[in-house]
VMD Tcl script that draws the C-alpha trace (Angstrom):
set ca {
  {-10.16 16.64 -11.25}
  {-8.62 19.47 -13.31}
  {-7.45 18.47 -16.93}
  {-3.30 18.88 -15.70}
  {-3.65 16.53 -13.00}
  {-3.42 12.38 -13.01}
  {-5.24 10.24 -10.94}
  {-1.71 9.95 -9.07}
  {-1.53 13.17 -8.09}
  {-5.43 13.40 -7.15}
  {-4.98 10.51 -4.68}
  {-1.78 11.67 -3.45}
  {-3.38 15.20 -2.99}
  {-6.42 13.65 -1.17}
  {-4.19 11.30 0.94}
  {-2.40 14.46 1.89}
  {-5.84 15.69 3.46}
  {-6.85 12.95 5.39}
  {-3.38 12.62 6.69}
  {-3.49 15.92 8.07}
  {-6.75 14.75 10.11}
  {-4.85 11.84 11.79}
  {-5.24 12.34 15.71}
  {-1.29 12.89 16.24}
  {-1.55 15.96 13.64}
  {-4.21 17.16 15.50}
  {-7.57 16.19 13.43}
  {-10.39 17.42 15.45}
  {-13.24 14.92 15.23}
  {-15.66 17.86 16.04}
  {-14.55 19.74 12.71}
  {-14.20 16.71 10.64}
  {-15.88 13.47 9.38}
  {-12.12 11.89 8.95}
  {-10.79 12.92 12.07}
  {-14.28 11.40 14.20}
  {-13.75 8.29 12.97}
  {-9.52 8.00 12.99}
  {-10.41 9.38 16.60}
  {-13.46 6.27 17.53}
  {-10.85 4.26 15.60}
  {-10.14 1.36 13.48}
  {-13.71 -0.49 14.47}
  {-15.56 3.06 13.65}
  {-13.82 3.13 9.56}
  {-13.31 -0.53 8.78}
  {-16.92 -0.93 9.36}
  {-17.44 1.76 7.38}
  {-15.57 0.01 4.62}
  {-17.21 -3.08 4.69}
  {-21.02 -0.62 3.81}
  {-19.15 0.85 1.19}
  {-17.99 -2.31 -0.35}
  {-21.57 -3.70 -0.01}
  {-22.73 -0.51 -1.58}
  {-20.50 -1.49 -4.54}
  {-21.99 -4.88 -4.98}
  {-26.04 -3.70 -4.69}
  {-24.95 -0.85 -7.19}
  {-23.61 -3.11 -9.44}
  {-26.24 -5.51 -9.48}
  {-28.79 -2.99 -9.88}
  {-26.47 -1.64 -12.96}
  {-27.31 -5.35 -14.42}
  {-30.79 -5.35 -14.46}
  {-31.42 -1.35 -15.82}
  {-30.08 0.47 -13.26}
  {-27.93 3.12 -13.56}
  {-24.16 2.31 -13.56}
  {-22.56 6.27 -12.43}
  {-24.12 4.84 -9.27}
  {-20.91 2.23 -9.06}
  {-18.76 4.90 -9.49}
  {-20.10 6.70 -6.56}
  {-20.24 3.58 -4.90}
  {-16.53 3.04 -5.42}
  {-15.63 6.05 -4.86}
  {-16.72 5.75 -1.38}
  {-15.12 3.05 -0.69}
  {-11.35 4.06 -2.10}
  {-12.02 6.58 0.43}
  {-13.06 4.95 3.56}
  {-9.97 2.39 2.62}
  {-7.22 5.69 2.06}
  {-8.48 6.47 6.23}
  {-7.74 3.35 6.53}
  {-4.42 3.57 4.64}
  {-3.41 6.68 6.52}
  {-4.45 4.87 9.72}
  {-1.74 2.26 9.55}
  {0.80 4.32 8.30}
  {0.26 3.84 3.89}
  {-0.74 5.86 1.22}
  {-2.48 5.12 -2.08}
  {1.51 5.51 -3.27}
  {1.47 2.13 -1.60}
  {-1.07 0.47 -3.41}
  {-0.25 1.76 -6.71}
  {3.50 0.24 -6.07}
  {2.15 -2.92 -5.46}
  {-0.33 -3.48 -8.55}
  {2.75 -2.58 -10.50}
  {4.61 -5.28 -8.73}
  {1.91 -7.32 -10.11}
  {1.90 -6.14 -13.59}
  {2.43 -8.87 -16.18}
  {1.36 -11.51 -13.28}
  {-1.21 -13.53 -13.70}
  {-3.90 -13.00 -11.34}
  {-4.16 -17.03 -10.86}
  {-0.35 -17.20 -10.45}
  {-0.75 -14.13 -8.03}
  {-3.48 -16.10 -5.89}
  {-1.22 -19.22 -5.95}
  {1.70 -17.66 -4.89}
  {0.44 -15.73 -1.83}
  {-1.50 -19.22 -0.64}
  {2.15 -20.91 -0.71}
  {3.62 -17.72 0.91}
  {0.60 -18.36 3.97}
  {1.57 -22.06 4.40}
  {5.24 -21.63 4.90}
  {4.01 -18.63 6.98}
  {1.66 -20.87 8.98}
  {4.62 -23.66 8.66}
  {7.11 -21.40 10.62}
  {4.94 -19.93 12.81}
  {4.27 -23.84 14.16}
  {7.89 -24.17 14.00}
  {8.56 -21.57 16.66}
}
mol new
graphics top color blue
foreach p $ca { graphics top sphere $p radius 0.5 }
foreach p [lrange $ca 0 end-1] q [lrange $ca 1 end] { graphics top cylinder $p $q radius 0.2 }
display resetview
């Protein structure tokens, strides 16, 4: 990332680059890793997710007993990739997820979590009241 730039602007750059593979802007999935798998679709990224997030976990354990910790970083990295295909996928951007941990700002994170388990049982509630 060059000095001028925020982390902002690098994941709104990078965003801009997957987006352009989508399928319906013409991402060939012989030219590129993004395009092949928005093409095999969601099954072919969200598993690749779910590595990359395991990745994260074995790195970071491995951090705790000696290991080297840049290896998280990579790890992570990885995986805020894999999940900005799946961003683009469905429509988001990282512009998205930035919005909503400022909508969280100054909120609790146990407050959060009790909040959106209320917010599934009246969900639930009016979905059984249909």
């Amino acid at each position: 990332m060059s000095p001028d730039k925020n982390s902002a602007d690098s994941l709104a750059a990078l965003a801009a680059v997957i987006a352009s593979r989508l399928p319906a802007r013409g991402g060939d999935p012989e030219a590129s890793y993004v395009a092949r798998l928005l093409h095999k679709g969601p099954d072919a990224f969200l598993k690749k997710i779910g590595e990359e997030a395991t990745e994260v976990v074995m790195a970071a354990k491995d951090a705790d007993h000696g290991g080297d910790k840049r290896k998280i970083v990579c790890e992570v990295a990885d995986l805020w990739f894999h999940s900005m295909i799946a961003l683009a996928h469905y429509g988001l951007s990282p512009a998205d997820v930035i919005a909503e941990l400022q909508r969280r700002e100054g909120t609790s994170g146990l407050e959060e979590k009790a909040m959106r388990k209320v917010k599934a049982r009246e969900a639930q509630s009016q979905g059984e009241n249909s």
